[in-house]
Residue frames as qw, qx, qy, qz and C-alpha x, y, z in Angstrom:
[[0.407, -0.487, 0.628, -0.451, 39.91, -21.28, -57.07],
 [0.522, -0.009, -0.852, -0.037, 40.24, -25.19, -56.68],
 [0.426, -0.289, 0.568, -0.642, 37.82, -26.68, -54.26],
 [0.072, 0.206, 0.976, 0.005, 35.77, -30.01, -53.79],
 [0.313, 0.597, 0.532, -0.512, 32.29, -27.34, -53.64],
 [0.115, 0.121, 0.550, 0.818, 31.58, -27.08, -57.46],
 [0.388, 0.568, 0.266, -0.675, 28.51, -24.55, -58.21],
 [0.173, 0.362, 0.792, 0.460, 26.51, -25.69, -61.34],
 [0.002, 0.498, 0.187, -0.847, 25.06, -22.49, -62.48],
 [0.320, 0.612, 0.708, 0.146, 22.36, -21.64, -64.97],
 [0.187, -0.022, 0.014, 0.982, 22.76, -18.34, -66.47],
 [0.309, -0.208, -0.267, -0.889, 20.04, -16.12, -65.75],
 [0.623, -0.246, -0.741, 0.059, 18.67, -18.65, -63.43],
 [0.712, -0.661, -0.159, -0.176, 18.26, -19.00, -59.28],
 [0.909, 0.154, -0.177, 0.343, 21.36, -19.81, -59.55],
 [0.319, 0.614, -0.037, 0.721, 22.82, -16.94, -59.17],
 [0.523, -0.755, 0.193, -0.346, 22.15, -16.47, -55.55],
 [0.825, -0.475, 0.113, 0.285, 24.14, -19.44, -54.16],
 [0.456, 0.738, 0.023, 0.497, 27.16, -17.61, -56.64],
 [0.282, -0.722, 0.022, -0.631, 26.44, -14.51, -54.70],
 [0.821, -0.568, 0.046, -0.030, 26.24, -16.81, -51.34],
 [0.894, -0.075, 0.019, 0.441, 29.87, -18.15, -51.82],
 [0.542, 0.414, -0.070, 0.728, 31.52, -15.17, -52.57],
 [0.488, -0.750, -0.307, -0.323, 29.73, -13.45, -49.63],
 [0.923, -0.357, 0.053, 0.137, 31.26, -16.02, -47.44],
 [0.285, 0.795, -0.527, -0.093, 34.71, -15.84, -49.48],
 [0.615, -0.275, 0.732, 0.095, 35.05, -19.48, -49.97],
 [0.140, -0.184, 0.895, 0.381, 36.84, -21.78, -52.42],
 [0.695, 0.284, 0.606, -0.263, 34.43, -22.98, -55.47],
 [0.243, 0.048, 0.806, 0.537, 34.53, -24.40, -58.70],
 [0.431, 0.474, 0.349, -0.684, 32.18, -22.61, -61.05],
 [0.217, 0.244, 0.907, 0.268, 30.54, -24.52, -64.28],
 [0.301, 0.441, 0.190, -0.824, 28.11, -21.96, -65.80],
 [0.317, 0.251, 0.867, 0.290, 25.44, -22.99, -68.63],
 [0.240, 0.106, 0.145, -0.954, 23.38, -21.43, -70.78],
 [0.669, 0.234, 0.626, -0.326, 19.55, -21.94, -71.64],
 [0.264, 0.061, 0.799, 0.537, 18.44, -23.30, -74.54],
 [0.478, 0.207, 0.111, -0.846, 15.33, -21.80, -77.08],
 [0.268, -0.596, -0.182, -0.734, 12.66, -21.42, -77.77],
 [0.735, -0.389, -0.521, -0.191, 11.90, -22.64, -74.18],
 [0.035, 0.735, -0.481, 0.477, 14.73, -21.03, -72.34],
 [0.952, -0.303, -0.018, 0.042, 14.57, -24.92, -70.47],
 [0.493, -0.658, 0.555, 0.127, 18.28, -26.07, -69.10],
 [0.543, 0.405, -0.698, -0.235, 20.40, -27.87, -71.55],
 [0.872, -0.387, 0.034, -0.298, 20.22, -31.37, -70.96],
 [0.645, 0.219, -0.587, 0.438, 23.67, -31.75, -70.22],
 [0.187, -0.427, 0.329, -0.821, 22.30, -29.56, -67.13],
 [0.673, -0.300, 0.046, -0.675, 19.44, -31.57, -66.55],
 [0.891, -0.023, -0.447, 0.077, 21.10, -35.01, -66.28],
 [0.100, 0.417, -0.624, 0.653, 23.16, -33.78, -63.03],
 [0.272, 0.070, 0.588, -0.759, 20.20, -33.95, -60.71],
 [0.037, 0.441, 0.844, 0.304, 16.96, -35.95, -61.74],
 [0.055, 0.759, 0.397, -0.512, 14.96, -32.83, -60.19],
 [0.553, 0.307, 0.387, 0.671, 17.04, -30.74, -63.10],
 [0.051, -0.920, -0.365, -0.131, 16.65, -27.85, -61.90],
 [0.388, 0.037, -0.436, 0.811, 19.03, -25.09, -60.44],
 [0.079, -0.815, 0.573, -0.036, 20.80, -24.34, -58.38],
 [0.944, 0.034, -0.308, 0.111, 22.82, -27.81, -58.75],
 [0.129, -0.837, 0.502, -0.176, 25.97, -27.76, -56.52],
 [0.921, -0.003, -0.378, 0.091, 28.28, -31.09, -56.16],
 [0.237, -0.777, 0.495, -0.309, 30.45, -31.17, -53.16],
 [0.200, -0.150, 0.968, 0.012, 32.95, -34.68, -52.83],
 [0.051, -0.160, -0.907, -0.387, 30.35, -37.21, -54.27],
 [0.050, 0.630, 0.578, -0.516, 27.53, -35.36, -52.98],
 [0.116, 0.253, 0.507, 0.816, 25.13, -34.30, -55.41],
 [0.078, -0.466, -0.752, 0.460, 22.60, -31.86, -54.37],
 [0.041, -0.499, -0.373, -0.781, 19.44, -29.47, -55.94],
 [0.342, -0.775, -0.530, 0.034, 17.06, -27.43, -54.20],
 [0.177, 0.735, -0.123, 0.643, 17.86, -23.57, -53.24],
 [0.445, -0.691, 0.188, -0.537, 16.93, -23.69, -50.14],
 [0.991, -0.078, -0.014, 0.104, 18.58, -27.03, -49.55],
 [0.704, 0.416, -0.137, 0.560, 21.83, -25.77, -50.78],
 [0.093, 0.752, -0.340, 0.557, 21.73, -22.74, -48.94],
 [0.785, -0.570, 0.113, -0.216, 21.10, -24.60, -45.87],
 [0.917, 0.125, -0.002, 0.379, 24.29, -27.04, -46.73],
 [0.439, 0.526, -0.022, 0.728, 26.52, -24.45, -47.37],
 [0.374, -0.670, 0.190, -0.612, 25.58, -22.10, -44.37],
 [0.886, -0.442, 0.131, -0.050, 25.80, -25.41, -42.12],
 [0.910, 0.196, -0.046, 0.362, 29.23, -26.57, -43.51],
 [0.665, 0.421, -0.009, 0.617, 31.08, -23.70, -44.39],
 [0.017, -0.831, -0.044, -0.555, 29.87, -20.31, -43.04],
 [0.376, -0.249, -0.566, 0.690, 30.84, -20.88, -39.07],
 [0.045, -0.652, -0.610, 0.447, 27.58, -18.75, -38.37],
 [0.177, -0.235, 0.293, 0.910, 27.91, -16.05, -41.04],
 [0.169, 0.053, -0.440, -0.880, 25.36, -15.03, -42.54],
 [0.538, -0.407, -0.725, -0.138, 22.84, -16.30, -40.74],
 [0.183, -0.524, 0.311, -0.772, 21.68, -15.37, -37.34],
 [0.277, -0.116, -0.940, 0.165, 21.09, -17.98, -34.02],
 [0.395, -0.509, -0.765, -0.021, 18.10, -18.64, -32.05],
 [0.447, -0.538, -0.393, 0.597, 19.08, -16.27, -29.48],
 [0.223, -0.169, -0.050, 0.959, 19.05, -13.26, -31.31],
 [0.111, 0.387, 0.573, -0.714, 16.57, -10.71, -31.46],
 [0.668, 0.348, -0.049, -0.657, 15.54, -10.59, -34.90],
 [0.262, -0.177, 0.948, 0.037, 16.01, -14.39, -35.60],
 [0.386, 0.373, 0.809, -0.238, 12.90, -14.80, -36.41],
 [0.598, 0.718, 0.237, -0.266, 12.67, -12.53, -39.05],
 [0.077, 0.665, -0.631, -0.392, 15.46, -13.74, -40.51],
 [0.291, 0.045, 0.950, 0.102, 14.16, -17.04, -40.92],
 [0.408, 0.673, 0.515, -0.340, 10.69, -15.78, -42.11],
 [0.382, 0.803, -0.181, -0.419, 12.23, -13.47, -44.92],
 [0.361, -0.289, 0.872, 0.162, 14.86, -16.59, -45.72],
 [0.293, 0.313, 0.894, -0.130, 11.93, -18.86, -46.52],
 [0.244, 0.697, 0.214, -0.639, 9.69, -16.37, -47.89],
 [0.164, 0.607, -0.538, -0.562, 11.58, -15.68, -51.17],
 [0.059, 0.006, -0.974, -0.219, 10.98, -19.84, -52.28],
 [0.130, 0.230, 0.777, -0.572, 7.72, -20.12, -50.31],
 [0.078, 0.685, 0.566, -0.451, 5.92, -17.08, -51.79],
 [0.262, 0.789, -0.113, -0.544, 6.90, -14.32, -53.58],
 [0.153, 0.488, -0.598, -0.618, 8.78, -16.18, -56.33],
 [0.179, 0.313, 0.929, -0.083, 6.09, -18.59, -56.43],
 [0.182, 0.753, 0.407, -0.484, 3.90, -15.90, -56.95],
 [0.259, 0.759, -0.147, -0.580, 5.50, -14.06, -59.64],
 [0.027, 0.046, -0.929, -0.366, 6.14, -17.23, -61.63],
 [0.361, 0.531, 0.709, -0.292, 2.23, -17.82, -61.35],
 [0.290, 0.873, 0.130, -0.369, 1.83, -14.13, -63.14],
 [0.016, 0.484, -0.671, -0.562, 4.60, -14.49, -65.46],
 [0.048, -0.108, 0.853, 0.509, 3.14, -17.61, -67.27],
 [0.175, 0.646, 0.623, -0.405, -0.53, -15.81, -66.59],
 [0.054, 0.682, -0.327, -0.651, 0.63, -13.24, -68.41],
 [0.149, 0.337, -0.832, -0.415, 2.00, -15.69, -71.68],
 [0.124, 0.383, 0.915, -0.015, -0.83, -17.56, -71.47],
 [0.187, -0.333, -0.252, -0.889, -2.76, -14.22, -72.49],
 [0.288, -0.661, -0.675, 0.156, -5.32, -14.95, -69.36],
 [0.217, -0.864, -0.208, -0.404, -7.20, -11.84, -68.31],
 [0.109, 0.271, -0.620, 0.729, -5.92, -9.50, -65.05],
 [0.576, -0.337, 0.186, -0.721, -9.77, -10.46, -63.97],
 [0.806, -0.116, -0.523, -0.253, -9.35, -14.08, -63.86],
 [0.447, -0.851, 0.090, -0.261, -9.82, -15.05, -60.56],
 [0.875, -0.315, 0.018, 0.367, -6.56, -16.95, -59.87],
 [0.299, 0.539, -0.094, 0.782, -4.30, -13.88, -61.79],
 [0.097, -0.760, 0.029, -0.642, -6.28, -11.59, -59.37],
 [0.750, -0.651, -0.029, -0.113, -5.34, -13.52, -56.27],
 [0.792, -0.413, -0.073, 0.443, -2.22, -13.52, -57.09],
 [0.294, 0.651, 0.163, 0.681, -1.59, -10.48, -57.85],
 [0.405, -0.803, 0.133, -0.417, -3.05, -9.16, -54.62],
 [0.881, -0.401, -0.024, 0.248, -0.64, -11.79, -52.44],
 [0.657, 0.288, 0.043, 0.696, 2.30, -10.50, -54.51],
 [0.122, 0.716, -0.094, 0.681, 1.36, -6.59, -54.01],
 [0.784, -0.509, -0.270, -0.230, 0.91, -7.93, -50.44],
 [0.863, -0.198, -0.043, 0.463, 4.04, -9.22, -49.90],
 [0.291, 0.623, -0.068, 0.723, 5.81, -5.81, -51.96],
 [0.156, -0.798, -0.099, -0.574, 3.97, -3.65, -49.60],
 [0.738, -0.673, -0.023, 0.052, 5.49, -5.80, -46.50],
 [0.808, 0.055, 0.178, 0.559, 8.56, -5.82, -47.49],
 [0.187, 0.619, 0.002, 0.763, 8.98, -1.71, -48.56],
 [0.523, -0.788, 0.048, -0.322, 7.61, -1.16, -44.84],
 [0.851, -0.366, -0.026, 0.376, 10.30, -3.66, -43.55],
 [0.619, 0.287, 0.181, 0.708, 12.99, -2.13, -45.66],
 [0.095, -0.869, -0.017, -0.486, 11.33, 1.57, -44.59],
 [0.509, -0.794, 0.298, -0.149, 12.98, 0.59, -40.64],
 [0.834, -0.415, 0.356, 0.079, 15.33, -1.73, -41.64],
 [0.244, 0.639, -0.483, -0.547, 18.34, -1.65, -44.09],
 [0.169, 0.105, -0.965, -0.169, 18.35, -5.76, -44.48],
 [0.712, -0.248, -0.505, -0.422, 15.23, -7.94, -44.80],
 [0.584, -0.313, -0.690, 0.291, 16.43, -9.82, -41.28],
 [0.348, -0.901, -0.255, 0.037, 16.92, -5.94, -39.85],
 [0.172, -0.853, 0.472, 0.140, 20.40, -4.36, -39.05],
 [0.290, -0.491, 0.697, 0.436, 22.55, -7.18, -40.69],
 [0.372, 0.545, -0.545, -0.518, 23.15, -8.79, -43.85],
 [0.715, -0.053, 0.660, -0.224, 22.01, -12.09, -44.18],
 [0.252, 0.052, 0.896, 0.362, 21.60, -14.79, -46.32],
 [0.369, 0.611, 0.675, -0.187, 18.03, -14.13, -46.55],
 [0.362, 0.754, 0.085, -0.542, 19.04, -11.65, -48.84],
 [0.127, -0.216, 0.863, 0.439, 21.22, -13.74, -50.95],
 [0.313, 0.352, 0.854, -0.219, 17.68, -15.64, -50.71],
 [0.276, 0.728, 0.476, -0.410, 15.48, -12.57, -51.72],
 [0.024, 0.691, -0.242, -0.681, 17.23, -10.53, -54.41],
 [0.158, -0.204, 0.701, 0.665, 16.87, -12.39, -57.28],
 [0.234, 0.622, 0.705, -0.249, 12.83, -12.37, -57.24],
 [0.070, 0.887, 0.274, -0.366, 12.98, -8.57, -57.30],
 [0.034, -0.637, 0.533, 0.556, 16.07, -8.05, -60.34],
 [0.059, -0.399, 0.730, 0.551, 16.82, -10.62, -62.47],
 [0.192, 0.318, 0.889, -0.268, 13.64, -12.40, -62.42],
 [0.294, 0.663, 0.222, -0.652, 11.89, -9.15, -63.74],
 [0.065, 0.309, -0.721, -0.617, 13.66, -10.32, -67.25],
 [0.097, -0.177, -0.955, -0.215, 11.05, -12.89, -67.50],
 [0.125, -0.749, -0.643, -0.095, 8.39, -10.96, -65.78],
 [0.174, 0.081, -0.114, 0.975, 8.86, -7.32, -66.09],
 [0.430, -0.732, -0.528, 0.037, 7.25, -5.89, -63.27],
 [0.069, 0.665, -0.208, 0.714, 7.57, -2.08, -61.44],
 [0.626, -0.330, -0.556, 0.435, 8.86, -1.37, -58.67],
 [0.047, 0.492, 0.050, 0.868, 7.68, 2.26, -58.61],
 [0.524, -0.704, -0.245, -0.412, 5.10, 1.72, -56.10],
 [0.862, -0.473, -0.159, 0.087, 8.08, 0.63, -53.63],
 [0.171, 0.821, -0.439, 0.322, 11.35, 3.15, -52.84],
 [0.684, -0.516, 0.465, -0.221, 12.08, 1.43, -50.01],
 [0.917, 0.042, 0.394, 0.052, 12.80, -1.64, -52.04],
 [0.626, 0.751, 0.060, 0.201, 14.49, 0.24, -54.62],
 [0.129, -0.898, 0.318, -0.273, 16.75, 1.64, -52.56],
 [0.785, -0.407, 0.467, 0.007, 17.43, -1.59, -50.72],
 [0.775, 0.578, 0.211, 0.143, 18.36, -2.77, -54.51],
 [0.094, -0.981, 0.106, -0.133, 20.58, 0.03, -54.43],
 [0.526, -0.709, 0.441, -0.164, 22.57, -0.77, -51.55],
 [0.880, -0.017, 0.459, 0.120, 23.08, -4.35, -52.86],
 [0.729, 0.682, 0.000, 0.058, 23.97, -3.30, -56.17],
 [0.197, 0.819, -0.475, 0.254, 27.40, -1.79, -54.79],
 [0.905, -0.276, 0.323, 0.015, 28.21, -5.11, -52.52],
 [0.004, -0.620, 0.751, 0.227, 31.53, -6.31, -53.75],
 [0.286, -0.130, 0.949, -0.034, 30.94, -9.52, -53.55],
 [0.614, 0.558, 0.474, -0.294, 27.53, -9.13, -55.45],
 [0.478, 0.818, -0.191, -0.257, 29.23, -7.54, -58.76],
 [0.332, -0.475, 0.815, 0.010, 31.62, -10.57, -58.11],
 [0.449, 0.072, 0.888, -0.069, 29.18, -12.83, -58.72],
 [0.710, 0.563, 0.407, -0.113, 27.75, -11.79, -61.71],
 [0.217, 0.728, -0.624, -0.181, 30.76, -10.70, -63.35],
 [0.109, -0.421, 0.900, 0.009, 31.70, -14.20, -62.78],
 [0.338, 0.206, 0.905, -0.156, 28.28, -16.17, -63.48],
 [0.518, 0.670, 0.520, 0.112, 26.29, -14.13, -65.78],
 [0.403, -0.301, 0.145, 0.852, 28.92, -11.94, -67.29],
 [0.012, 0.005, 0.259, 0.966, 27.39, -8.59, -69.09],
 [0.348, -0.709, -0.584, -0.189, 24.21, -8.83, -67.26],
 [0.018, 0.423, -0.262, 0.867, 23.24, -5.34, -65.97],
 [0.232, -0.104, -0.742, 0.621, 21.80, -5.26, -62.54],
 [0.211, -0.533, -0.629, -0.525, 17.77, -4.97, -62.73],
 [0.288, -0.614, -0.618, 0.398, 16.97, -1.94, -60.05],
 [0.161, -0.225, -0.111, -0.955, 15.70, 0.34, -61.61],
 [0.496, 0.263, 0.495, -0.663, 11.93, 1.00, -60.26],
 [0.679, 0.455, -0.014, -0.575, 10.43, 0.85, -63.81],
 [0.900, 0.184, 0.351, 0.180, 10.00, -2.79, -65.96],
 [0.220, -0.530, 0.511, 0.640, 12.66, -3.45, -67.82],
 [0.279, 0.686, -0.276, -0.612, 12.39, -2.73, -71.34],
 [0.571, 0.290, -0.762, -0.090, 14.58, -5.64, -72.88],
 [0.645, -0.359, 0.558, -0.378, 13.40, -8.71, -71.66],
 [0.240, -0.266, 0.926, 0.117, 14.05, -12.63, -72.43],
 [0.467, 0.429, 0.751, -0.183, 10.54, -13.41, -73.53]]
């Protein structure tokens, strides 16, 4: 598809949600996929010279260059969607749709980047900054399998962005920190559900081709590290 909205995509990356966001939506984008580089699995630095932050998700859109997930999605959901995926002020779970949105940058994948390079750093599970975050993370699981126990989507009865937001913590992420998800059906299931999206097996077919879809409960096995 020819558009001015070009997605700059990191394989294996964050990236992979705004992907996932555009094809959601079914709009026009130009996709530009990279891979990392070892031993450091860092962005190539034809990646990192796009955006002085160098990070993804990168996205360029007319001369507008622009990083930050939650920036992008916000750009993209204001521009394009005409109210899709998203939910307004007025409705009744609005608020947790903004809370579980946010959440996914905020917290949990904050968190499990802490324990991933806790982990590789061989620190103990008793030191005390592992064990606080450890207990924020099972924190967050355990809200999140109760949400998911009354609700099929993180916002509540519809699809949202916030799950574009949330799903790549709890899958592809686990490559780099393989973590179970035994203690949470509820989440596994939700995992599930996503897995058979159209528009999700779109987007990695198209962004990280022959990457299988991490939802099983139990760590995966083959990981990147």
């Amino acid at each position: 598809m020819s558009s001015a909205l070009t997605i700059h995509h990191l394989r294996r990356s964050v990236s992979e949600r705004v992907v996932w966001l555009c094809e959601e939506l079914d709009i026009p984008y130009n996709l530009k996929s990279y891979d990392r580089e070892l031993p450091d699995l860092a962005a190539p630095e034809e990646y990192r010279k796009l955006h002085w932050a160098g990070t993804a998700p990168i996205i360029e859109d007319g001369g507008m260059v622009l990083a930050e997930t939650s920036a992008v999605f916000e750009y993209i959901l204001t521009k394009y969607a005409n109210g899709r995926l998203s939910l307004p002020p007025t409705h009744p779970q609005y608020g947790d749709y903004l809370f579980w949105l946010h959440r996914a940058n905020g917290t949990t994948q904050p968190g499990l980047i802490t324990l991933m390079f806790s982990r590789l750093s061989g620190n103990s599970k008793e030191d005390i900054g592992t064990r606080v975050t450890q207990r924020r993370v099972d924190e967050n699981f355990e809200a999140m399998d109760a949400r998911l126990a009354k609700f099929p989507y993180l916002a509540g009865d519809e699809f949202t962005a916030a799950d574009c937001m949330s799903v790549f913590s709890l899958t592809t992420l686990r490559l780099f920190n393989p973590y179970s998800l035994e203690p949470y059906p509820n989440i596994v299931k939700y995992l599930e559900r996503i897995s058979q999206r159209a528009a999700y097996k779109r987007a990695l077919a198209k962004g990280d081709p022959g990457l299988e879809p991490v939802i099983s409960a139990h760590a995966p096995e083959n990981t990147v590290w």
